[in-house]
C-alpha positions, 0 to 999 in steps of 0.5 A, spaced: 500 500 500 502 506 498 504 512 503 498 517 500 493 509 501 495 509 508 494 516 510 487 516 506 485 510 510 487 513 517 484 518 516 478 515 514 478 512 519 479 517 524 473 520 522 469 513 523 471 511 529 469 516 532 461 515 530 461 508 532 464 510 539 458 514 540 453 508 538 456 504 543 453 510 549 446 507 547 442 506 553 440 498 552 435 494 556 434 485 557 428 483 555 424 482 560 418 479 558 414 481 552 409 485 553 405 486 547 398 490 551 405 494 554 405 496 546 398 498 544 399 504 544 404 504 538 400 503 533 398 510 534 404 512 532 403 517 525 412 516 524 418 513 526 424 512 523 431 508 525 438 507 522 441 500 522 444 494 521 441 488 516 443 481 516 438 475 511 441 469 511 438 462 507 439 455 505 443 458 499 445 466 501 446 470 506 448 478 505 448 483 510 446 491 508 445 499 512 439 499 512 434 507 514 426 506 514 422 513 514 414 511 516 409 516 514 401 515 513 402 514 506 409 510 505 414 507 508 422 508 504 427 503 505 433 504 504 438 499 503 446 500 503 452 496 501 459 497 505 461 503 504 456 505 500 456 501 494 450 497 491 443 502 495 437 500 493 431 505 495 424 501 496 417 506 498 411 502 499 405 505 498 397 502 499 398 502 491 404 497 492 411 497 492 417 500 487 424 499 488 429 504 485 436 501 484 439 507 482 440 504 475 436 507 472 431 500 473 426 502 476 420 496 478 413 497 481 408 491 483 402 491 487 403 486 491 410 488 495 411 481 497 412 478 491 417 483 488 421 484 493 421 475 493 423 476 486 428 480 486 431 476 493 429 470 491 427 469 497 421 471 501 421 476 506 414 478 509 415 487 507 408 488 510 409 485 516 415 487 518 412 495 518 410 493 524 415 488 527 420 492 528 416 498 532 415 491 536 408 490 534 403 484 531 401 486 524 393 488 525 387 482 523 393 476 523 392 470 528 399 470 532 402 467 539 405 470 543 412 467 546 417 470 551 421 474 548 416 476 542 411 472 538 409 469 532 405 469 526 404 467 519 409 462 521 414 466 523 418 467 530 420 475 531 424 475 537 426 481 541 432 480 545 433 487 546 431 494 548 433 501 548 430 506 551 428 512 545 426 518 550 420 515 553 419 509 549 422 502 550 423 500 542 428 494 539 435 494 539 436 488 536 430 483 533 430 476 530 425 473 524 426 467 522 422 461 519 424 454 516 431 456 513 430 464 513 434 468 517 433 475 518 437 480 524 436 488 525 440 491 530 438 498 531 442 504 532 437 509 533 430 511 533 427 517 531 
């Protein structure tokens, strides 16, 4: 590696290393017990966001990704990010359907978010649940059970090991969806 390399990198990482200190201050809790009548109230909530880390593992992928989520009454934007920027992906779902936008000029559009976004992972990954996994909830009209650290529905198991504490809330730090050879982990770095 050359001279001008070795200080570029350096300085790189001086500038991250810094930032990651500051997540680690984040104020996280154990699980202790869920409690989805605790969590009503959260379905009232007209927006949220977080920034995180996104890792999908299956029988014959896996991949890992940045991942920002913006909630808002009439859509979702999802941003998925490669390391160092590379390969983003933008995602907005709407009651109309999804579009996903691979910043290449192709962009596709389905009525059914599900099904793309299987399609273009191939592999399932259940979109219009996971809106309200990760704020900690059950997807509304859809039976689940509730086990001790989070529930399960539609055949899937959502795990919430742990939490943090985003001003007077208790929201996921960390969550885990799995089912058959699908693997799905979230941690989350901050809420909004």
């Amino acid at each position: 590696m050359k001279h001008h390399q070795i200080i570029t990198l350096l300085g790189f990482l001086a500038v991250l290393l810094p930032g990651l200190q500051g997540c680690s201050n984040v104020n996280v809790k154990d699980n202790q017990g869920f409690n989805l009548v605790d969590r009503s109230h959260l379905y009232d909530l007209k927006a949220w966001s977080f920034r995180g880390r996104l890792a999908v593992k299956s029988k014959v992928d896996s991949w890992s990704a940045a991942i920002s989520w913006q909630h808002q009454p009439e859509q979702d934007i999802l941003k998925l990010t490669g390391p160092l920027g590379q390969g983003a992906v933008l995602m907005t779902m709407t009651a109309q359907g999804l579009k996903i936008d691979q910043g290449d000029g192709r962009v596709e559009f389905s009525k059914n978010p599900d099904q793309l976004l299987a399609d273009r992972l191939g592999m399932f990954v259940p979109l219009s649940a996971l809106k309200f996994w990760v704020v900690g909830l059950v997807q509304p009209g859809v039976e689940f059970k509730v086990t001790d650290s989070g529930f399960e529905q539609s055949g899937w198991s959502i795990n919430y090991p742990l939490y943090m504490q985003v001003e007077r809330e208790l929201m996921p730090h960390k969550m885990r969806v799995y089912k058959d050879q699908l693997q799905l982990k979230l941690v989350f770095d901050q809420w909004q």
